[in-house]
C-alpha positions as CSV (number, residue, x, y, z in Angstrom):
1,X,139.0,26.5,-35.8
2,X,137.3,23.4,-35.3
3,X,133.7,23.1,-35.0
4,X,133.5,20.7,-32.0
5,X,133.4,22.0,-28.5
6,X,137.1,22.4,-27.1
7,X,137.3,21.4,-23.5
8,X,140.2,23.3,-21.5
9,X,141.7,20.6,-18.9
10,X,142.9,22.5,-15.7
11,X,145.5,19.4,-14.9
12,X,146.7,21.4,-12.2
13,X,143.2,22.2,-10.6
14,X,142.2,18.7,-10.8
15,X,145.3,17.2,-8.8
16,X,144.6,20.3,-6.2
17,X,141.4,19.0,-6.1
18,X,142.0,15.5,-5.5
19,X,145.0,16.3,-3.2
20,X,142.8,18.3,-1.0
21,X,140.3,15.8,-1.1
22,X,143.1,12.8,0.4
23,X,144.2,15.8,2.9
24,X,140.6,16.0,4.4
25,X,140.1,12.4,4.8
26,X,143.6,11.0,6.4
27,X,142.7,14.7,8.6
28,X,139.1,12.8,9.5
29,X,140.6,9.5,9.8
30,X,143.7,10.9,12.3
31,X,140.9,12.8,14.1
32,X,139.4,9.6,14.7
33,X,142.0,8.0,15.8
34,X,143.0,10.6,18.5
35,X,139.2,10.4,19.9
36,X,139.9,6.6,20.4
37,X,143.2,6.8,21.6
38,X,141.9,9.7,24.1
39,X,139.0,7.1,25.0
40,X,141.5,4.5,25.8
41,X,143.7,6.6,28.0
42,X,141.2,8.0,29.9
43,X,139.7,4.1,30.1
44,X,143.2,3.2,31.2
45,X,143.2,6.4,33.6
46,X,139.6,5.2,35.4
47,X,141.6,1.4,35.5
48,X,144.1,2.8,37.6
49,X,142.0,4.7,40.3
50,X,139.7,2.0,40.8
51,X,142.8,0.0,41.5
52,X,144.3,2.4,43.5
53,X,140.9,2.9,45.5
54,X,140.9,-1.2,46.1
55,X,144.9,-1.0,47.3
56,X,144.0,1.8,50.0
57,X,141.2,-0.2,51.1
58,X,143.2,-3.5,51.4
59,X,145.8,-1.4,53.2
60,X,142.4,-0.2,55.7
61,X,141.9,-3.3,56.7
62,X,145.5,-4.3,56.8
63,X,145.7,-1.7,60.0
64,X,142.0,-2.9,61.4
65,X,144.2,-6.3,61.3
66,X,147.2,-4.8,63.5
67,X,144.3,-2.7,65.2
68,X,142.5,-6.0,66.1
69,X,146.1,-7.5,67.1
70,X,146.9,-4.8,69.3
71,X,143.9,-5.3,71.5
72,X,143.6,-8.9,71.6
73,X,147.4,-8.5,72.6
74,X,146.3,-5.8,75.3
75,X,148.6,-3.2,73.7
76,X,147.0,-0.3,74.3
77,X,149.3,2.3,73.3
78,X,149.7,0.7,70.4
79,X,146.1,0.1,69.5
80,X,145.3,3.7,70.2
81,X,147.5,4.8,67.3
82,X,146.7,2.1,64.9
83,X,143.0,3.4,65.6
84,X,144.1,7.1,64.7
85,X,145.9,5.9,62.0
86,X,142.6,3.8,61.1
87,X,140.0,7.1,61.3
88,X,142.3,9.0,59.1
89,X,142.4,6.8,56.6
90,X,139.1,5.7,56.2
91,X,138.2,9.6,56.3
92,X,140.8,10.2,53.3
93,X,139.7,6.7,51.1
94,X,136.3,8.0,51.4
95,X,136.3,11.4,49.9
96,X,139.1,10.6,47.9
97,X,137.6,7.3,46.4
98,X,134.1,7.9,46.4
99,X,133.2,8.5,42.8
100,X,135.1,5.0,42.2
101,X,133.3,2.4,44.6
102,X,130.7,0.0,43.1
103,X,127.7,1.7,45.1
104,X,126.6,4.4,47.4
105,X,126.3,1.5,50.1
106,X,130.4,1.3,50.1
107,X,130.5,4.6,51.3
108,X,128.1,4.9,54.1
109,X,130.3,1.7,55.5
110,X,133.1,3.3,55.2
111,X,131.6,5.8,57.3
112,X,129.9,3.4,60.0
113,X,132.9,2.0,60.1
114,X,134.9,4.9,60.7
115,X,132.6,5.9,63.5
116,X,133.0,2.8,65.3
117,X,136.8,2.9,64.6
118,X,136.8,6.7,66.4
119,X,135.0,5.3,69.2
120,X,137.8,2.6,69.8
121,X,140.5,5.3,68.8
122,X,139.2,7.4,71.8
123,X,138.5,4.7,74.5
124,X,142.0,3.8,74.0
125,X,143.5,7.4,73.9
126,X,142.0,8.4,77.3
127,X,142.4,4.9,79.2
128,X,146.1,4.3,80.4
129,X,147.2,1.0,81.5
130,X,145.1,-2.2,81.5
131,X,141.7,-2.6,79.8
132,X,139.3,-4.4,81.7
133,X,137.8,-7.5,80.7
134,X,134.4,-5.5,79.6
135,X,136.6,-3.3,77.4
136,X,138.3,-5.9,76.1
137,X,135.8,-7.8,75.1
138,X,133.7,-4.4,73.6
139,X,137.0,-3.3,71.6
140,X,137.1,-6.5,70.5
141,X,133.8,-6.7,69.1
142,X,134.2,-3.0,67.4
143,X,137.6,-4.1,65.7
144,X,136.4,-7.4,64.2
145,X,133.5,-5.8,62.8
146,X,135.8,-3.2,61.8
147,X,137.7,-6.1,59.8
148,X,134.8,-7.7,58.6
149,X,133.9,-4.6,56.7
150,X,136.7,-3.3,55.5
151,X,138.2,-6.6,54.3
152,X,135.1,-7.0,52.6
153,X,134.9,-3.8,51.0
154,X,138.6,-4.2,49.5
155,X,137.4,-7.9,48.5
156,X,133.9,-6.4,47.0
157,X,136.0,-3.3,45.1
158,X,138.8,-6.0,43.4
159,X,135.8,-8.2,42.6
160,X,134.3,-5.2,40.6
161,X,137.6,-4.3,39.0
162,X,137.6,-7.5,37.9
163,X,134.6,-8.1,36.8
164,X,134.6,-5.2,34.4
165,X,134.2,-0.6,34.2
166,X,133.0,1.4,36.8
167,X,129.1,2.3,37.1
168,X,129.6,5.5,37.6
């Protein structure tokens, strides 16, 4: 036997070894890459509501438009139901979009606005015929302020898509 120190090589072993080794790190680098790619879909995910928040609130003051319309036209019957129209859709957008606008200020607009909006929903509902020129002019008031905001809440929300992620 020789006198020197005999090593045994476990070939086998090694390779297992090493294999194992490779299996673990493409395993970490795939884990990786599902965390990103879960961080991107839900990125792409937050996109999409904030621009589905600024659509519904372009479409709000798309009806305070044919709202506005219908009074300056004296249309009353069909003001009153662009106005109910009006109040339940600024109720929906703001529960619904809440957690997407660019401030808390957005919201309590929404709200004033949906107030005032009721108001002119209801004086229209319960008159029947002609407004008087006192109406008129009040309604009128109410439904361009109603545009005002509104407009400028769907132009303020599409100016913060734009302008980069929610601060949420």
């Amino acid at each position: 036997m020789p006198s020197g120190l005999v090593v045994a090589v476990d070939i086998p072993g090694i390779a297992g070894l090493f294999i194992s080794i490779a299996g673990l790190w493409y395993s970490v680098k795939a884990w990786r890459g599902a965390i990103a790619a879960e961080r991107a879909a839900e990125g792409a995910r937050e996109a999409v509501r904030r621009g589905n928040a600024a659509e519904e609130l372009k479409l709000l003051a798309s009806l305070a438009s044919e709202l506005l319309a219908s009074v300056q036209n004296e249309q009353v019957e069909s003001a009153a139901m662009r106005g109910r129209d009006l109040v339940s859709g600024i109720s929906q957008a703001r529960l619904r979009w809440r957690s997407y606008f660019p401030s808390p200020e957005v919201e309590q607009r929404l709200e004033q606005i949906g107030n005032e909006v009721e108001k002119i929903s209801n004086a229209l509902s319960i008159r029947k015929g002609q407004i008087t020129s006192s109406e008129r002019e009040r309604l009128l008031k109410f439904c361009h302020n109603a545009l005002r905001i509104l407009s400028g809440e769907a132009g303020r929300m599409a100016s913060h898509i734009d302008g980069g992620p929610s601060r949420r």
